[in-house]
MARFILO-863029 format. One line per 3 residues: number of its first residue (from 1); their letters; for each residue z, x, y of N, C-alpha, C. Coordinates in Angstrom, 1 decimal, decimal comma. Layout:
<pts>
NUM = A = Z/X/Y/Z/X/Y/Z/X/Y; ...
</pts>
This chain:
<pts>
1 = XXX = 62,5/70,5/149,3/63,4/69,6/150,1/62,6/69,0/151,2; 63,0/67,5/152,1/62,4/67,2/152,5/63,5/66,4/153,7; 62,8/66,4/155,2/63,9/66,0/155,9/63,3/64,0/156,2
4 = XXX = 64,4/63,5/155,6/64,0/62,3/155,7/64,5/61,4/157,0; 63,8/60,1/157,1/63,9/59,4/158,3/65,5/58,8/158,5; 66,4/58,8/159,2/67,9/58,4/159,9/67,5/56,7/160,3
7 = XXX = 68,2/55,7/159,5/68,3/54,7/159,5/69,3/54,4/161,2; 68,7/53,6/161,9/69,5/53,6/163,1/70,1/52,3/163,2; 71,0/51,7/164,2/71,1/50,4/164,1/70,1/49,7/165,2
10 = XXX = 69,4/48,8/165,0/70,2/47,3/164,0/69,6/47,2/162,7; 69,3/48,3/162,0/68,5/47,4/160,9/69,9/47,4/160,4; 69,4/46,3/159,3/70,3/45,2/158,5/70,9/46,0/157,3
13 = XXX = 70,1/47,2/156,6/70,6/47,9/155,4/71,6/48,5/155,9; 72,2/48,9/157,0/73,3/49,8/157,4/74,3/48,7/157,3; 74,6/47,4/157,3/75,8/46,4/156,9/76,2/46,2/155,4
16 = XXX = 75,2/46,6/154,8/75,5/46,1/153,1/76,0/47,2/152,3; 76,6/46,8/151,0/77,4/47,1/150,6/76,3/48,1/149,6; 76,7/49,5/149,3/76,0/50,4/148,7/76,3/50,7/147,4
19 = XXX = 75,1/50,1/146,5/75,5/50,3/144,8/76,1/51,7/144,2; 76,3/51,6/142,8/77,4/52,6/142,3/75,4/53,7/142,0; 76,3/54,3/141,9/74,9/55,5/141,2/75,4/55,8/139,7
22 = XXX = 74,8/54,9/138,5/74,4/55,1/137,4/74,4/56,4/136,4; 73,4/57,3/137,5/73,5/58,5/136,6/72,7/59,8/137,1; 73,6/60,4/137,2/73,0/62,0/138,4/71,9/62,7/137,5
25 = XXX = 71,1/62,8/137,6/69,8/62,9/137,2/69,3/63,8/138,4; 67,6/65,0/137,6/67,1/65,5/138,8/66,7/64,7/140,4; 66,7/63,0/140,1/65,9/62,5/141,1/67,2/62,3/141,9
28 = XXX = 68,3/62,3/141,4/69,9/62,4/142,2/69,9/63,6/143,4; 70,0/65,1/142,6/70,0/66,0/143,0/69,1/65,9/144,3; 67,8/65,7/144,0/66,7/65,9/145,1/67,1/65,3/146,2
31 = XXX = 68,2/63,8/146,0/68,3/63,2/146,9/69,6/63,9/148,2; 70,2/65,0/147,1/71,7/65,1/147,9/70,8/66,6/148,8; 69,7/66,8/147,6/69,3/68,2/148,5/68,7/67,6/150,1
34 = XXX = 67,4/66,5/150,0/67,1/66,2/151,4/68,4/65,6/152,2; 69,0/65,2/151,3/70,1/64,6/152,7/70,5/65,4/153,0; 71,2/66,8/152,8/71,9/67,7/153,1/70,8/68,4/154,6
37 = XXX = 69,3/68,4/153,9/68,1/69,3/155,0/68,1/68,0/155,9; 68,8/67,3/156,0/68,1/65,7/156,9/69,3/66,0/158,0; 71,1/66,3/157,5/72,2/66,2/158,1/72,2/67,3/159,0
40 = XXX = 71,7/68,7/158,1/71,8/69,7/159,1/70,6/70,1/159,9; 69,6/69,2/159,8/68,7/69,6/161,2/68,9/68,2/162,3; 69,9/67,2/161,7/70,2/66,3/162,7/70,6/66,7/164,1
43 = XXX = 72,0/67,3/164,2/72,5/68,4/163,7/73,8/66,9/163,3; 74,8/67,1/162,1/75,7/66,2/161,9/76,3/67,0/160,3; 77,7/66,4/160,6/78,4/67,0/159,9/79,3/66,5/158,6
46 = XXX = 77,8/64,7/158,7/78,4/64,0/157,2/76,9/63,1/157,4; 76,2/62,7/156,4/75,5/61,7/156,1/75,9/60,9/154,3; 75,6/59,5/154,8/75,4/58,7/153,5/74,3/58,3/153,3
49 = XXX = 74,0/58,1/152,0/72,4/57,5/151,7/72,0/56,5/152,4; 72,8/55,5/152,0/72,5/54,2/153,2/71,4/54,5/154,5; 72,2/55,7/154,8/71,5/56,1/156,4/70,1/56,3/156,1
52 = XXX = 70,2/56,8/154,9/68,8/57,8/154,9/67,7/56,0/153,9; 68,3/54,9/154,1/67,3/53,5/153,4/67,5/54,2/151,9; 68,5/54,6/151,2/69,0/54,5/149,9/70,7/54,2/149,8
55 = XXX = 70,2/52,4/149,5/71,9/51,8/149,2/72,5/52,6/148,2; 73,1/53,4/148,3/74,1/53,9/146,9/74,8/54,9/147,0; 75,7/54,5/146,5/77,1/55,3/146,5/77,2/56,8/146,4
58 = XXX = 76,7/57,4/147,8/76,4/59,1/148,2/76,7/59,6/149,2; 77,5/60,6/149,5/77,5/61,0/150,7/77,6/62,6/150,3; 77,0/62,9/151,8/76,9/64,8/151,9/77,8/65,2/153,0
61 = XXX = 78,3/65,9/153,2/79,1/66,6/154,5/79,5/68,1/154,3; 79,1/68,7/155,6/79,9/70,0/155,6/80,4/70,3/157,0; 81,6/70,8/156,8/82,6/71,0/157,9/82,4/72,2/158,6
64 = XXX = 81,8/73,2/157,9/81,7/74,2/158,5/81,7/74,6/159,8; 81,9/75,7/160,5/81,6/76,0/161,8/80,1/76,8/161,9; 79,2/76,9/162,5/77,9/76,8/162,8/78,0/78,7/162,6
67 = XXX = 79,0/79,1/162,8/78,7/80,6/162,3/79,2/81,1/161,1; 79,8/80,1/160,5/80,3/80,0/159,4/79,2/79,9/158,1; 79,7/80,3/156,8/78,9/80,1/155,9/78,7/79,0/155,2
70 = XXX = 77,3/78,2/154,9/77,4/76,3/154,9/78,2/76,6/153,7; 79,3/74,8/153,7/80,0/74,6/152,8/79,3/73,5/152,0; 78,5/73,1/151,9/78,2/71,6/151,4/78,7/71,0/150,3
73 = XXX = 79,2/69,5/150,7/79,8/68,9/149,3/78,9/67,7/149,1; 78,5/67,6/147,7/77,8/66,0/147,8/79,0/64,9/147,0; 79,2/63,6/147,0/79,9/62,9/146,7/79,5/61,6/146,0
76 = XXX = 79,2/61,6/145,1/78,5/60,7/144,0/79,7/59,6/143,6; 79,4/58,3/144,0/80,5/57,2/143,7/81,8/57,1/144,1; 82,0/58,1/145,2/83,5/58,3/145,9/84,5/57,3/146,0
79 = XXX = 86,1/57,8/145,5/86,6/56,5/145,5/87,9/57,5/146,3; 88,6/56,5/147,0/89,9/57,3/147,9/90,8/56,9/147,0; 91,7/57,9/146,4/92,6/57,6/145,2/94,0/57,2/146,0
82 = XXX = 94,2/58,2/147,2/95,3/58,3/148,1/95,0/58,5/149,9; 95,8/57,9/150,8/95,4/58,3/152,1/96,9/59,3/152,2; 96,8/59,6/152,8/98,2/60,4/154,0/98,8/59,5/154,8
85 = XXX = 100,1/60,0/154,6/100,8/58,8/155,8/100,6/59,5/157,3; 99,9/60,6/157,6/100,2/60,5/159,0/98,7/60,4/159,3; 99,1/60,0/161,0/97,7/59,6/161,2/96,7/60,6/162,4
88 = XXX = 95,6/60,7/162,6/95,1/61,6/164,0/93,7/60,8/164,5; 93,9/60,8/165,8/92,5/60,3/166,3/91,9/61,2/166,3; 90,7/60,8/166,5/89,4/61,8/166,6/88,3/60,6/167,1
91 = XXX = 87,6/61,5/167,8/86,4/60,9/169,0/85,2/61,2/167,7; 84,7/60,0/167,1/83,3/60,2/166,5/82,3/59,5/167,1; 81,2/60,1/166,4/79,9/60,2/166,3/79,1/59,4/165,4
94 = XXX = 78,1/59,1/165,2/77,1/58,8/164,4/75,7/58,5/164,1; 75,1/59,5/163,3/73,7/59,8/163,2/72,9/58,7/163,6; 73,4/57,3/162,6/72,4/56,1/163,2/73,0/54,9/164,4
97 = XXX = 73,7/55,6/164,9/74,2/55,2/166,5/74,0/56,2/167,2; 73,2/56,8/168,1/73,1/57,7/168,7/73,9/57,7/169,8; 74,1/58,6/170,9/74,9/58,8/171,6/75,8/57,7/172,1
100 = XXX = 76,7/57,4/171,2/77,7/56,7/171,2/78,8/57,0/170,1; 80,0/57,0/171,1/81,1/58,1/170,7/82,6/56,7/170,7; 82,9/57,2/169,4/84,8/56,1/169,4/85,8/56,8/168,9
103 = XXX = 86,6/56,8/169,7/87,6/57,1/169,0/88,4/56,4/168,1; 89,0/56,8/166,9/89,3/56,1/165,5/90,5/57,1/165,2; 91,5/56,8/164,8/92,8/57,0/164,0/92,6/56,6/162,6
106 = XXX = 92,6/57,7/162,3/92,5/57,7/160,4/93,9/58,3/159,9; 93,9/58,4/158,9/94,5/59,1/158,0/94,3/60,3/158,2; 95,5/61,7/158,3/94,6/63,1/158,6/94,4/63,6/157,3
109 = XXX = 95,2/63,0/156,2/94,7/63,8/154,7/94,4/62,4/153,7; 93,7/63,1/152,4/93,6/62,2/151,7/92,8/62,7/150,6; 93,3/61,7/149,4/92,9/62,6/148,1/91,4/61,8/148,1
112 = XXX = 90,3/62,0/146,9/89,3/61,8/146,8/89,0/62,1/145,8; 88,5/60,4/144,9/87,9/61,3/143,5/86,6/61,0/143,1; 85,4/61,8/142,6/83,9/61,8/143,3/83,0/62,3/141,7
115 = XXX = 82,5/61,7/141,7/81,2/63,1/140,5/80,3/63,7/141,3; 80,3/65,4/140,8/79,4/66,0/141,9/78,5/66,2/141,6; 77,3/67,1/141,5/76,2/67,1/141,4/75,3/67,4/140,1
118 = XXX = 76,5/67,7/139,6/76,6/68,4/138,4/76,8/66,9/137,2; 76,8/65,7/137,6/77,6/64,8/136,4/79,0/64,7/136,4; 80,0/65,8/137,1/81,0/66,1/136,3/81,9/64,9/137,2
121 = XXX = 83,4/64,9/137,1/84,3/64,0/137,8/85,2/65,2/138,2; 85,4/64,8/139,4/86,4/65,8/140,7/87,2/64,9/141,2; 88,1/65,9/141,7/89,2/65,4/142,8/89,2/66,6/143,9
124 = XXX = 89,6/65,6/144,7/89,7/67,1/146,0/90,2/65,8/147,0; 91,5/67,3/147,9/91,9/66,9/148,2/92,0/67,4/149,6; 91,5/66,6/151,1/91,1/67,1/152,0/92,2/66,7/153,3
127 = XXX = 92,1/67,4/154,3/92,7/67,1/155,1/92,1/67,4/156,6; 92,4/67,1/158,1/91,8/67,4/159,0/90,4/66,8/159,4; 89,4/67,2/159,6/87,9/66,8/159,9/87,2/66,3/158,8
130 = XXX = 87,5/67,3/157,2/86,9/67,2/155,9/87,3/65,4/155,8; 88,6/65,3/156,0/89,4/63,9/155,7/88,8/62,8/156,6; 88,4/63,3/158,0/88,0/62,0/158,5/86,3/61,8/158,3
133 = XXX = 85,7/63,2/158,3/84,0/62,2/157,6/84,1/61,9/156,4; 85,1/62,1/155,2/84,9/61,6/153,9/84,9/60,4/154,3; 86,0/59,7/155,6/86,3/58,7/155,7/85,1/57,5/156,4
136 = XXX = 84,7/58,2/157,3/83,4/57,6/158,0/82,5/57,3/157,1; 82,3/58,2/156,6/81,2/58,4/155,6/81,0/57,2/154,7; 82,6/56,8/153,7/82,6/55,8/153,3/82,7/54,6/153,2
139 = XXX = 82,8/54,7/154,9/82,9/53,4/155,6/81,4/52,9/155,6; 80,3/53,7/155,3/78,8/53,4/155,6/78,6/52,9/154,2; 79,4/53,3/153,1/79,1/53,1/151,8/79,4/51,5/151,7
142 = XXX = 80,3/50,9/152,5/80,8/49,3/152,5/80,5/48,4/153,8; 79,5/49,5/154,4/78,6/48,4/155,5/79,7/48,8/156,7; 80,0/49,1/156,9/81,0/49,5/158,0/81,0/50,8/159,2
145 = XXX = 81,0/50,4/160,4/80,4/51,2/161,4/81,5/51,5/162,3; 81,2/52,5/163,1/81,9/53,1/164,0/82,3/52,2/164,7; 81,4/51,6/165,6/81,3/50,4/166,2/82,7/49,2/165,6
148 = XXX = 82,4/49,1/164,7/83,3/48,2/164,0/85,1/48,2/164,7; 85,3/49,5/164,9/86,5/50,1/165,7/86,8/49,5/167,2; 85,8/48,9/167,7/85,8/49,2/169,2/86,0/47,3/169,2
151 = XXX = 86,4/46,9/170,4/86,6/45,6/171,1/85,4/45,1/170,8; 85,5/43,5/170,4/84,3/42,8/170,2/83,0/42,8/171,5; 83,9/42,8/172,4/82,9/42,5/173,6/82,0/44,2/174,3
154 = XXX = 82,7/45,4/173,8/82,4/46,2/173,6/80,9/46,7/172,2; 81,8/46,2/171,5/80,8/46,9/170,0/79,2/45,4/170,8; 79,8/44,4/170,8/78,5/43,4/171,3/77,7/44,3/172,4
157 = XXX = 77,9/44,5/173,0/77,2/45,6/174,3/76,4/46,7/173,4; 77,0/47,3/172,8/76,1/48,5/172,2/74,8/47,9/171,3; 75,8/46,5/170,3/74,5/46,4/169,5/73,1/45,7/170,1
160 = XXX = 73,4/45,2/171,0/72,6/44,5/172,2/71,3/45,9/172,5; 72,4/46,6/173,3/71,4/47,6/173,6/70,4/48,5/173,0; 70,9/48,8/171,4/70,0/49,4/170,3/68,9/47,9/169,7
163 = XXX = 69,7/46,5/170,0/68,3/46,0/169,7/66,9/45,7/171,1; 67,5/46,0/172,2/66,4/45,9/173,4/66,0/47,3/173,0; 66,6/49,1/172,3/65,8/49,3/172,2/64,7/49,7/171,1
166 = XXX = 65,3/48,9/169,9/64,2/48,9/168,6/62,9/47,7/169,5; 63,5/46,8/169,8/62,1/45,8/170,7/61,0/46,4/171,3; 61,3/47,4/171,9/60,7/48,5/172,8/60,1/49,6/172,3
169 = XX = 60,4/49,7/171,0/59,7/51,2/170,0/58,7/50,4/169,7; 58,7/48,8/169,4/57,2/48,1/168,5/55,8/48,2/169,6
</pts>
């Protein structure tokens, strides 16, 4: 396993839309294994490929609690079959927006139907925290960002300030 590099903003592959995955194969697996070693030494509690500069329809998360025993799920071509009618905010996070936090009203449950690591086709049905990074998560799968939540003149300020400081890393 290998911990790979966290796509941050502004690069441009975090806006685009992330291809279907073809066919879970060992080079699949290897990928959900580094993502999983990439999420939990971030420390974070959902990654998509995207993030990691692989467009395609993947995402890893575990909800666990830190003394808890890891739950990992990986999510190959995830599609939201059903949301929940009720709704919960929650203040997020995200790996390639660093310390910058939004609060977002999601859905608190929602079904989800995925092939897992195995080839096979699943459904699972989540609710609470599981429910809202499936949700984030997917949102990365369709180019879509935390940011995207917040007032124009707001989300403009942030992206402003991650490009003065990618200008500053060269």
């Amino acid at each position: 396993m290998a911990k790979l590099p966290i796509i941050t903003l502004p690069d441009p592959i975090l806006r685009g839309r992330s291809a279907e995955i073809e066919q879970v194969d060992d080079a699949t697996r290897r990928l959900i294994d580094d993502m999983l070693e990439t999420m939990y030494a971030a420390p974070g509690v959902g990654l998509a490929a995207v993030q990691v500069a692989v467009p395609r329809r993947l995402l890893v998360c575990d909800v666990s609690d830190k003394d808890e025993e890891r739950r990992p799920l990986a999510l190959i071509n995830p599609e939201i079959v059903r949301l929940g009618d009720r709704t919960r905010p929650y203040e997020e996070g995200c790996l390639s927006i660093p310390d910058v936090t939004v609060e977002i009203e999601r859905p608190a449950s929602l079904t989800v139907r995925y092939v897992d690591r195995e080839g096979k086709q699943q459904e699972l049905e989540a609710d609470g925290l599981l429910a809202t990074v499936i949700q984030h998560e997917m949102d990365h799968l369709e180019g879509k960002l935390i940011i995207d939540f917040l007032s124009r003149l707001k989300r403009d300020m942030v992206v402003r300030r991650f490009k003065k400081q990618a200008r500053g890393a060269m």
